[in-house]
N, C-alpha and C positions, 0 to 999 in steps of 0.2 A: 451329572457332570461336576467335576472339583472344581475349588474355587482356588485362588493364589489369590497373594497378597502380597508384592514385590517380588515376585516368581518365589514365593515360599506356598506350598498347597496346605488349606484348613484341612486340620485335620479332624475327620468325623468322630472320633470318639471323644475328642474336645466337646464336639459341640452335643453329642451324645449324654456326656454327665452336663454340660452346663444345662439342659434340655430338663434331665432327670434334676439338676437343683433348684429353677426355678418354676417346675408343676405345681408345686402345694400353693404358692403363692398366686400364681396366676388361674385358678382354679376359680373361683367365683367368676373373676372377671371374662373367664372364658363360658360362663353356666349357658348362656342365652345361643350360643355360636353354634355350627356344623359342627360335629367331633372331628370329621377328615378337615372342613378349613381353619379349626383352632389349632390342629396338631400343626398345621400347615405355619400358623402364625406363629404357634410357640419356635418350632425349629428356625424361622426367622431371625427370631429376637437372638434366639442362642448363639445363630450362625454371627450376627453383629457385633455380640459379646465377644466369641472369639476372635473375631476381627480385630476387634479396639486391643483386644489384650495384643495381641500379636506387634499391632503400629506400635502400643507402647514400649513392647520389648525391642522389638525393629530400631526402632529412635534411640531409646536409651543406650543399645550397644555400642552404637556410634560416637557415643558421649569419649572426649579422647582424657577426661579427667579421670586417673585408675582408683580403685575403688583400694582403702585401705587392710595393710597385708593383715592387719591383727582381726580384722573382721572377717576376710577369708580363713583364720587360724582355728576362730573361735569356732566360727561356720561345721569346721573339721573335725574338731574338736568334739560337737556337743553332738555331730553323727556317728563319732567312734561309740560314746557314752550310749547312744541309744543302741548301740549294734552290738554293744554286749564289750566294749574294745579294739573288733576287728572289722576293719572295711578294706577294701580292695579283694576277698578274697571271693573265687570262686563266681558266683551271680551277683554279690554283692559289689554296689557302686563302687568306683574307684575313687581316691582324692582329688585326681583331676576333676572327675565327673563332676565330685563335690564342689570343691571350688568356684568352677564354671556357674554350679547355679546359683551359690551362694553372690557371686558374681555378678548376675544378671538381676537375681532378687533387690542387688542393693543400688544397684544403678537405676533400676526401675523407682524405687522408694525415691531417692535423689530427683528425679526428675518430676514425679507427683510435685516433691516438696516445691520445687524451683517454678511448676506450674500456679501453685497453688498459694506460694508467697506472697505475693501484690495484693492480696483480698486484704479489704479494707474490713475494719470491726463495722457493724450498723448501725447508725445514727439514731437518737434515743425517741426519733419521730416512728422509724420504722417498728422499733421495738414495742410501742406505746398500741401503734397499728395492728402488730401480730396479737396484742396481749388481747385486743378488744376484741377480733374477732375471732380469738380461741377461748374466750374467758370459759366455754361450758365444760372445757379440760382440766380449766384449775380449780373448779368444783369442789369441798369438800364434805364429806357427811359430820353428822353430830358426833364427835368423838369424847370420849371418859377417860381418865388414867387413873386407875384404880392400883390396891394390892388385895391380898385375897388368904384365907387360911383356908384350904382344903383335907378333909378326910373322907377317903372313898372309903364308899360299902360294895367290897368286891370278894372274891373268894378267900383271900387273904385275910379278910377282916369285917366282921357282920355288925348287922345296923346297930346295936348296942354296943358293941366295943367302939364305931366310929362315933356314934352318940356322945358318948360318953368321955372323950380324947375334945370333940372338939368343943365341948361346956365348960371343960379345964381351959381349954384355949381362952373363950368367953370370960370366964373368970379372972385370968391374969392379965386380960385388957380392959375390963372393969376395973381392975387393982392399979394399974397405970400403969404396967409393963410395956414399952415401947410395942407397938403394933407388927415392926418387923421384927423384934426378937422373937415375938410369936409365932410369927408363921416361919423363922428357920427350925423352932421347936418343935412345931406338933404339924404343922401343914407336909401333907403328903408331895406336896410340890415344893419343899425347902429348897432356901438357894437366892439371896438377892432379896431378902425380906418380903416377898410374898408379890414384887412388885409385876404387874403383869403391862407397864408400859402405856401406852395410848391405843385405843380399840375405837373402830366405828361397830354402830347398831348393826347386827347380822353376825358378826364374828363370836360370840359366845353363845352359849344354853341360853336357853329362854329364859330359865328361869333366874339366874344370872343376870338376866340384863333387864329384869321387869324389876330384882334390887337398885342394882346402881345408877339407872339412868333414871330414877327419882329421887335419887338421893342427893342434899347437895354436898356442896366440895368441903368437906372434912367430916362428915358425916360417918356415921359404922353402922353397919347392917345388924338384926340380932344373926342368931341361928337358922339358917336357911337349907333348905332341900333341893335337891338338883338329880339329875337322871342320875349324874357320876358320885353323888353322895352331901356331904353336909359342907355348909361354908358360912364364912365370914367373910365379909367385904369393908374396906375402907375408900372413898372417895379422894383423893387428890389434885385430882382439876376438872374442869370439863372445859369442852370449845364447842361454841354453836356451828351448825350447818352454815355454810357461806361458801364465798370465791378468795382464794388464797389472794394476798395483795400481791404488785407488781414487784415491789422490791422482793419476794421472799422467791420469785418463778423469773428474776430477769435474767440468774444466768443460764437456765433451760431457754430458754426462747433464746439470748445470744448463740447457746450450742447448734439450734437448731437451723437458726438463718446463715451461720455461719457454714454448716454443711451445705446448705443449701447454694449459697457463695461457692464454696471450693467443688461443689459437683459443677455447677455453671463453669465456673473458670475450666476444669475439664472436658467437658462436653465442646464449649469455643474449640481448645487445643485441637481436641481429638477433628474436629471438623478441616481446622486449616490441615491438619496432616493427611488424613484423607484426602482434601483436594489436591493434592502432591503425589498419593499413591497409588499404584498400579495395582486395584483392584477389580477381577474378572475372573468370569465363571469359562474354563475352556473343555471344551468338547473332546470326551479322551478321544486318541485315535485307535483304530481296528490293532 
């Protein structure tokens, strides 16, 4: 049986793709369930999805404040661009058609915003709250910031010719050639002075990270071996394993309570309008 929604009927292939978008995600959460009463549940959820979309389109239409012509313009505009130039022709949308949804899209946006405005920022109790009992999130591992001279021994270049490129390298960092002049010179990865950034333990070669993460900070490796061939390393900082402090995560966690804020303020909305609409499943006739 169809449903309506202010004598407008759901339409199933709405809830068909929203159905198909949120399986990957509900998929664990359904592991334990009946497969006929998970499907049963999923189509549910979907049917509500499109429901809520509809109220808010439903509403917004009504809105008697008209949505700006240049934004309908641009709307038309950036569908010509994608249509190669021409719309209206043939199977292809018309400008009205355009307009209209470009139309509806914006009014819909507008009333989000006008729903979602009155949220207040959260109080630096609440934030303090979230931090403590997310801290295992803010987590971070032992990280290095190293630079590096590289010469691979690959088909292009055999162990004695990389050998021998990167002892030259050794030598004019012995002679007190700046470190990253070196490695734009002879390192196979030139570019940015050798610099490879901040790394946690796991992200490079073994062998690799049994140099640097003994080394301390300013320290230089000699000549070292690796699956991909010969290096040099220079040490530039390190940072111990720990919990990021609150100031460096406080405005992730504002982002987060604040979604959290503007879904609730929606979810109220979406409630009082539904008690107002004429939602019903009706029995087709013969």
């Amino acid at each position: 049986m169809p449903w309506y929604v202010n004598g407008e009927m759901v339409d199933d292939t709405a809830v068909r793709d929203e159905a198909r978008m949120m399986r990957p995600r509900y998929q664990e959460a359904f592991a334990d369930m009946d497969p006929i009463e998970a499907e049963m549940q999923l189509k549910e959820w979907s049917r509500e999805n499109v429901i809520e979309r509809m109220l808010l389109r439903q509403t917004a239409a009504t809105d008697p404040e008209p949505v700006p012509a240049e934004f309908l313009e641009e709307a038309l505009e950036s569908a010509r661009n994608d249509a190669g130039g021409v719309v209206g022709c043939g199977t292809r949308t018309s400008d009205d058609e355009i307009r209209a949804q470009a139309d509806i899209e914006f009014r819909m946006q507008r009333l989000l915003q006008r729903v979602q405005s009155a949220i207040n920022a959260p109080p630096e109790k609440e934030i303090a709250a979230w931090y403590k009992k997310s801290r295992e999130q803010f987590k971070t591992p032992e990280l290095c910031w190293a630079r590096h001279v590289v010469k691979n021994v690959d088909e292009g270049t055999d162990e004695e010719a990389a050998r021998a490129a990167i002892e030259q390298a050794a030598a004019d960092i012995g002679n007190g050639v700046p470190f990253e002049e070196v490695a734009d010179k002879f390192s196979d990865c030139a570019g940015n002075g050798g610099d490879l950034g901040w790394f946690p333990k796991g992200e490079m070669v073994e062998e690799f990270e049994e140099q640097v993460f003994e080394l301390p900070v300013g320290g230089t490796t000699g000549v070292f071996r690796s699956v991909f061939g010969f290096h040099i390393a220079r040490v530039l900082g390190r940072k111990p394993a720990g919990v990021r402090p609150l100031e460096d995560v406080r405005g992730e966690i504002v982002d987060v309570l604040m979604q959290e804020r503007r879904q609730k303020a929606l979810e109220e909305y979406l409630d009082k309008v539904r008690a107002g609409a004429d939602i019903k499943q009706v029995k087709a006739t013969a």
